[in-house]
C-alpha positions, 0 to 999 in steps of 0.5 A: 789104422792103415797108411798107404803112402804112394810114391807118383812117377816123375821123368827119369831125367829127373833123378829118381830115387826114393822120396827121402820125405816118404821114408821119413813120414812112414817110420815116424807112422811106424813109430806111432804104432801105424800099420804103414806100406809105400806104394812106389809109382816111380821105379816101374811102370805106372799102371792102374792095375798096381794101384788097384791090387795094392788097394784090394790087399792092403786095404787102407784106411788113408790113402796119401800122395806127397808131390812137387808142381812137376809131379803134381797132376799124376799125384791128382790123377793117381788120387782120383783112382784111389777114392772112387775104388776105396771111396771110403778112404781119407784120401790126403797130400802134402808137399810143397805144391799142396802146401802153397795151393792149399785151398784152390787144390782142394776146390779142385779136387773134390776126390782130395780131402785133407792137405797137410801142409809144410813138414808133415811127419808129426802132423800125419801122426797126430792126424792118423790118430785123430781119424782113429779115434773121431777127434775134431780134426780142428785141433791138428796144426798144419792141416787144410781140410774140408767140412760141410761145404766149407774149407777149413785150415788149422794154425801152422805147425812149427818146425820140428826143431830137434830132429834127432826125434825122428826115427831113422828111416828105413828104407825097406819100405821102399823096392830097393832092389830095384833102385840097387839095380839103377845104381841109384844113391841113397838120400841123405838127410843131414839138416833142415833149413835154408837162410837164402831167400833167391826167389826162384826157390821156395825151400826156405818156407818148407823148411824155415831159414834157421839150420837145425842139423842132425846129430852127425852120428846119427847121419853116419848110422843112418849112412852106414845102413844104406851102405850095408843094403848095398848102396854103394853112392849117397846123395845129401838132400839138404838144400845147403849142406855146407852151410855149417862147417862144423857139421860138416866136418864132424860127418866127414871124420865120423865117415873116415873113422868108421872105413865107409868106402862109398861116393857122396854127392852133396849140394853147395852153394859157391860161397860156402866152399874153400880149399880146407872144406873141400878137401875134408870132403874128398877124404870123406869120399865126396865125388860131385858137388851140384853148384846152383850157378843159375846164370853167367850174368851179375845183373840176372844174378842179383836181381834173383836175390842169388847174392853170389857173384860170376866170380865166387862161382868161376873161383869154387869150381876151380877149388873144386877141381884142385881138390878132385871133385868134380862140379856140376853147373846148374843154370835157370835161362828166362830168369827176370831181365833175361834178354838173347844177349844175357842167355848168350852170356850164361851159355858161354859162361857155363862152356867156359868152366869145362864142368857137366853143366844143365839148364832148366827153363823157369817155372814160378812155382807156387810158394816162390816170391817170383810168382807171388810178385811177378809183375814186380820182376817184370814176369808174365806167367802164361798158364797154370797147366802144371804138366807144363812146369817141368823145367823143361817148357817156358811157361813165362816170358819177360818183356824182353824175351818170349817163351818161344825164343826161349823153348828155341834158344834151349832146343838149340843148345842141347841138340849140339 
């Protein structure tokens, strides 16, 4: 049996790096005795031609593309391609666009046919070889597929629970020059789960609320490989590293015991941070902290479901500061409520913290609770071109505030 994973493109301003899930989902093929490749569409130019020698060589029994809602039409279109050159190829997607679309993805995609849903890593395993062997594909959870004209989904996986099974990456299955030569961080899994439920964000049904955490000694192994391929940078990809302290602290010290010299960017929230916490990861090397601040106003805030206040967040980026890490200010403008005078708030909240700072527009992707209530938030969704959802385009507006003065207001702003 034959894997061929494919990495599709998304814009550079998005920090491309190598798909933490992909490396993951094609050691655990590996582990279960798969032939496995990744076809990387990301760190060089896209081109039919690649996809067609790629195919022509490798040959592929399953053909399978992971996307986010940003990335999610070239994914398609990149599927697409592959099913009329290798039209005898199982063609598959996952993540989390696919997963909340499941079933409009596959009436739409007639080249597409099965969806894995959710965490992937054992049901790929399990679906690869029940196509080996013509098991019924029925008794695979977490699949949406379709038969006979019909679609049909399996019960839910549950999540994997002690992820220490999985195997550690290895991230040669990726061009790693090429991202060594962009100086890009290597991703760094150290945890599942997010307990927060803001609905703009859609993390917390793709990895469940509960924490479950790697052994830290194995998240420094895994670290300490990426250091010897020659990545001198890390990026922890858990939705909320600091949630745990203690987990924190022991992947600080086991860093500092083993002389790892190397820049960790990580991922907090402004509640979970104090002086003590900081500190350890400064020692540990931590050089930028990414804070979802999302808006300088309290009501914008808690209408999101942020649960953290104009101040906790003033007062984490100045304990920050103290410590020697820097801060980087992540904002939301079109947020539920936004009016001119509030995106006016946010913008001089975000100047007054003297800190890199970036804004996205909304987008309500699928999964999120503020797409599945938008009449509730008092949103209106204007279309459904998913090459519009790149953050960088207002696809809602609120009664208050047109997605025209929107796009203008963030024009604005980044041309000065």
């Amino acid at each position: 049996m034959k894997v061929l994973l494919i990495q599709p493109p998304y814009p550079f301003s998005e920090f491309p790096k190598p798909s933490s899930a992909l490396i993951f989902l094609a050691t655990s093929l590996r582990q279960g005795g798969v032939e496995v490749e990744i076809l990387d569409l990301l760190s060089t130019r896209y081109s039919v031609q690649k996809i067609e020698q790629r195919l022509a060589r490798f040959q592929p029994d399953i053909i399978g593309a992971t996307s986010v809602t940003l990335n999610f039409p070239v994914a398609k279109k990149t599927l697409q391609h592959c099913k009329a050159l290798l039209p005898q190829a199982t063609v598959i997607m996952g993540g989390p666009h696919a997963t909340f679309t499941a079933e409009e993805t596959l009436q739409s995609f007639p080249e597409l046919d099965i969806i894995v849903r959710g965490e992937g890593e054992e049901t790929l395993r399990e679906l690869a070889l029940a196509l080996e062997e013509e098991w019924s594909l029925e008794k695979v959870k977490g699949l949406t597929f379709r038969r006979d004209g019909m679609i049909l989904q399996t019960e839910d996986r549950p999540f994997i629970q002690n992820l220490d099974l999985l195997p550690l990456p290895d991230r040669t299955l990726f061009p790693i020059s090429r991202y060594l030569a962009m100086r890009v961080p290597a991703s760094i899994l150290s945890s599942r789960g997010c307990p927060m439920d803001c609905s703009f964000c859609l993390g917390y049904r793709m990895t469940g609320r509960q924490g479950r955490f790697r052994n830290p000694l194995r998240v420094v192994d895994e670290i300490a490989s990426a250091h010897r391929l020659g990545f001198e940078e890390i990026c922890i990809d858990d939705d909320l590293f600091t949630r745990n302290r203690q987990h924190v602290s022991a992947i600080c010290d086991e860093i500092c015991r083993r002389g790892l010299k190397l820049k960790m960017y990580i991922f907090a929230r402004v509640d979970t941070v104090d002086p003590p916490l900081l500190r350890k990861l400064k020692e540990a090397g931590c050089a930028m902290i990414c804070f979802g601040l999302e808006s300088g106003n309290q009501k914008i805030l808690d209408r999101a479901n942020k649960r953290t206040t104009v101040q906790e967040a003033r007062q984490a980026v100045a304990l920050a500061k103290e410590a020697g890490i820097s801060s980087l200010g992540s904002f939301i403008l079109g947020l539920p409520g936004e009016t001119r005078e509030t995106m006016e708030e946010t913008i001089s909240f975000a100047r007054s913290l003297d800190i890199p700072h970036g804004f996205h527009l909304l987008s309500p992707f699928p999964g999120t609770r503020i797409r599945e209530r938008a009449a509730e938030y008092g949103i209106k969704i204007l279309t459904d071109d998913w090459s519009l959802y790149d953050a960088d385009h207002a696809v809602t507006e609120t009664p208050d505030l047109s997605a025209a003065e929107v796009e203008s207001f963030a024009r604005t702003f980044f041309q000065n």
